[in-house]
C-alpha positions as MATLAB code, in Angstrom:
seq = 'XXXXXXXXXXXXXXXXXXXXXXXXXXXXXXXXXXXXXXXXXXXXXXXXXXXXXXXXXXXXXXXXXXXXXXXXXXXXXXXXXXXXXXXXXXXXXXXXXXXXXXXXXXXXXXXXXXXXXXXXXXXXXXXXXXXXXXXXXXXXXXXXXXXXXXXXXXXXXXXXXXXXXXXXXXXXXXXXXX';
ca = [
      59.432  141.812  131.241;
      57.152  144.440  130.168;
      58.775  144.376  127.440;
      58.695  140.915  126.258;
      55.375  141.123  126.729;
      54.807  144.253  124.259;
      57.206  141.968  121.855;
      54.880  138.989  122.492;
      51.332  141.042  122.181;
      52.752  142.295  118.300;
      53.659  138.988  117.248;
      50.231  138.036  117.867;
      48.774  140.895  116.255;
      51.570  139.724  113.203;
      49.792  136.615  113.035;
      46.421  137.678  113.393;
      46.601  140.571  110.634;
      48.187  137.688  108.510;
      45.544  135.019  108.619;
      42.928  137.711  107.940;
      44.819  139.021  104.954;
      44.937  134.850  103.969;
      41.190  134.812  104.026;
      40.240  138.067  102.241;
      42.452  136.915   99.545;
      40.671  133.430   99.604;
      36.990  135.173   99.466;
      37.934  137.440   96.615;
      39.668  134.384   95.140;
      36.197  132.850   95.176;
      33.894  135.872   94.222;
      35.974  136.471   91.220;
      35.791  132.866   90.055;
      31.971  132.992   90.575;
      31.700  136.059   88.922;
      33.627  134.601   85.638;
      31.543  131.581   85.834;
      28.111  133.429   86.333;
      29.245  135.902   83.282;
      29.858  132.919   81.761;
      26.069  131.456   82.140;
      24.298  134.693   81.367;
      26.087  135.714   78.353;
      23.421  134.884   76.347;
      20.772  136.788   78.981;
      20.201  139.643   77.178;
      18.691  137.515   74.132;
      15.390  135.994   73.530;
      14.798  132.449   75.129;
      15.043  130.858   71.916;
      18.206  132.372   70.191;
      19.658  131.784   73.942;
      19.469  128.360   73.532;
      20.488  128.157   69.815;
      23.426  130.292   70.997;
      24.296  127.828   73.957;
      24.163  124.484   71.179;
      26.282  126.104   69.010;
      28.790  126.882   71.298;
      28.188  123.162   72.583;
      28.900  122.129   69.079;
      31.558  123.919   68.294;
      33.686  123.247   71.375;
      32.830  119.407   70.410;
      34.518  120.293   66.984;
      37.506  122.192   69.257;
      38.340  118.756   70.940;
      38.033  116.875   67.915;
      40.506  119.373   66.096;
      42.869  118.874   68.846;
      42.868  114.912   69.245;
      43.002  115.238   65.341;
      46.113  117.442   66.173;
      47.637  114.675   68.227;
      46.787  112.112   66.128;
      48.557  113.857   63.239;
      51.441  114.490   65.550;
      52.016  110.663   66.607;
      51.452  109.608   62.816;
      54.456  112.440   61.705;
      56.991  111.012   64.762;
      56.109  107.130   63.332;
      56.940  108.881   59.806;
      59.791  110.093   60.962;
      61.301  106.851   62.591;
      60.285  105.091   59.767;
      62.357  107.345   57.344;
      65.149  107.241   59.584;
      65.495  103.702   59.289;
      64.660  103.245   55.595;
      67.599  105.537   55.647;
      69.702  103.313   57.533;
      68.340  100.700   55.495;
      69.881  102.764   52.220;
      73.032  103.271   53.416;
      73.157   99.300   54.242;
      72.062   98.446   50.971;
      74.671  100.826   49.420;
      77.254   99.511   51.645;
      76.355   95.746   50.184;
      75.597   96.757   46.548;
      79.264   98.849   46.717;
      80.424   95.103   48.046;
      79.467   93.168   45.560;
      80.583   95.797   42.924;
      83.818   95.242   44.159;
      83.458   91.633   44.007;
      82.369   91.560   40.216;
      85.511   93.945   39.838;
      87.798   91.435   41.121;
      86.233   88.475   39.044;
      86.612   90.506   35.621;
      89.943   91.308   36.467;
      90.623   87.877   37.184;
      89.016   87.000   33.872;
      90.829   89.441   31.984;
      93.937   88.040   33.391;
      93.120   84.412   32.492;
      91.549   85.599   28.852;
      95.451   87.569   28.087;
      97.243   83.887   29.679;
      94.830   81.583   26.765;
      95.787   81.038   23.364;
      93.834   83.329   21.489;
      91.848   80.423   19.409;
      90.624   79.359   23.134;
      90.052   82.981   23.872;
      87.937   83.766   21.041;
      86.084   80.673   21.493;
      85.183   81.263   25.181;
      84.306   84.643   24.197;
      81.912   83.535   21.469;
      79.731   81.810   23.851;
      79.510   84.436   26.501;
      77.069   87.189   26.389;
      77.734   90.079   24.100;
      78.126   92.662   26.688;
      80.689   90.720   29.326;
      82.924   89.607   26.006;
      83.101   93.694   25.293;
      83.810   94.526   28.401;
      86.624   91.777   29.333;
      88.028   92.694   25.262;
      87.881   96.308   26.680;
      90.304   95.595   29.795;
      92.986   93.549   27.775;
      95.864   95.159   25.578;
      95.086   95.885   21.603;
      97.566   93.234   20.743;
      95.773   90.456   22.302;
      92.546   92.116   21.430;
      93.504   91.915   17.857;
      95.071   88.466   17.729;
      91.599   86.957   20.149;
      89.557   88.878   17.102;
      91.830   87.211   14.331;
      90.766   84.233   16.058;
      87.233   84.585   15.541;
      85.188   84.534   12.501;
      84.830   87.485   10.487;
      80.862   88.564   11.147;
      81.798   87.757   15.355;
      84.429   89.847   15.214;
      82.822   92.743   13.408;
      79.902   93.106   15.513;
      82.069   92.694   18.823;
      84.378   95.587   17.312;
      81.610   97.621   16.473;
      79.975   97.029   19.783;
      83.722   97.828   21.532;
      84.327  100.644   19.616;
      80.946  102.261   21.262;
      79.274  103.506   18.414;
      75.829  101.705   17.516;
      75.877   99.083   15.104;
      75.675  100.839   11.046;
      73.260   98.961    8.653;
      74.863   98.452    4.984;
];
């Protein structure tokens, strides 16, 4: 018993030497803090009254300008993520277009070809005809897809100034003056 007792005594003494150790730490918790902050106050103490109190606006002033620098910061920071998703989906928007432009490419592909194929099935009077009336560009490039024999007899077919300038302008070279 005596000694559960002794036992009993030290864990009280335990206790005890641990809340005081608690409470110093608290105080000097606290003195330091005050000390920072009074440091703080009188760091201007050793100067005149009036440069004190210059000193003391110009430090108000300039942590004004601090906080506007760093709302400025996050301003700047929520205007480059909006950037950012906006390029991301103008990219998206790119590679749409792309995909549709690369769609109707092939489209315009398949029409020629099936123009080519009905301009080598025509007579070539017919031929040279339809060709006349189309624009200069789309008659050289449906000429350009067929084979020289119908290209020649379609040209036959045509009037001799037509002809010339679409075989000059099929041939690739610009057009010569005489």
């Amino acid at each position: 018993m005596h000694k559960l007792l002794k036992t009993k005594n030290f864990l009280w003494l335990l206790i005890f030497l641990g809340i005081t150790k608690f409470f110093l730490i608290v105080t000097l918790i606290a003195t330091e803090a005050y000390r920072v902050e009074a440091k703080e106050e009188n760091v201007f103490s050793g100067c005149p009254p009036e440069f004190s109190e210059l000193l003391v606006l110009e430090r108000a002033k300039l942590y004004e300008k601090a906080k506007k620098i760093e709302l400025r910061e996050k301003e700047l920071k929520i205007l480059e993520k909006r950037i950012q998703e906006q390029m991301a989906s103008l990219k998206d928007l790119e590679t749409i277009i792309d995909k549709k432009l690369n769609e109707i490419k092939t489209i315009q592909d398949q029409r020629v070809k099936l123009l080519v194929k009905a301009l080598s099935e025509m007579k070539a009077s017919k031929a040279a005809e339809m060709l006349l009336n189309m624009d200069k560009k789309m008659a050289v490039k449906l000429l350009s897809q067929l084979k020289s024999s119908q290209v020649a007899s379609i040209l036959s077919a045509m009037p001799p100034d037509k002809a010339a300038s679409l075989s000059e302008a099929l041939s690739g070279y610009p057009p010569k003056e005489y």
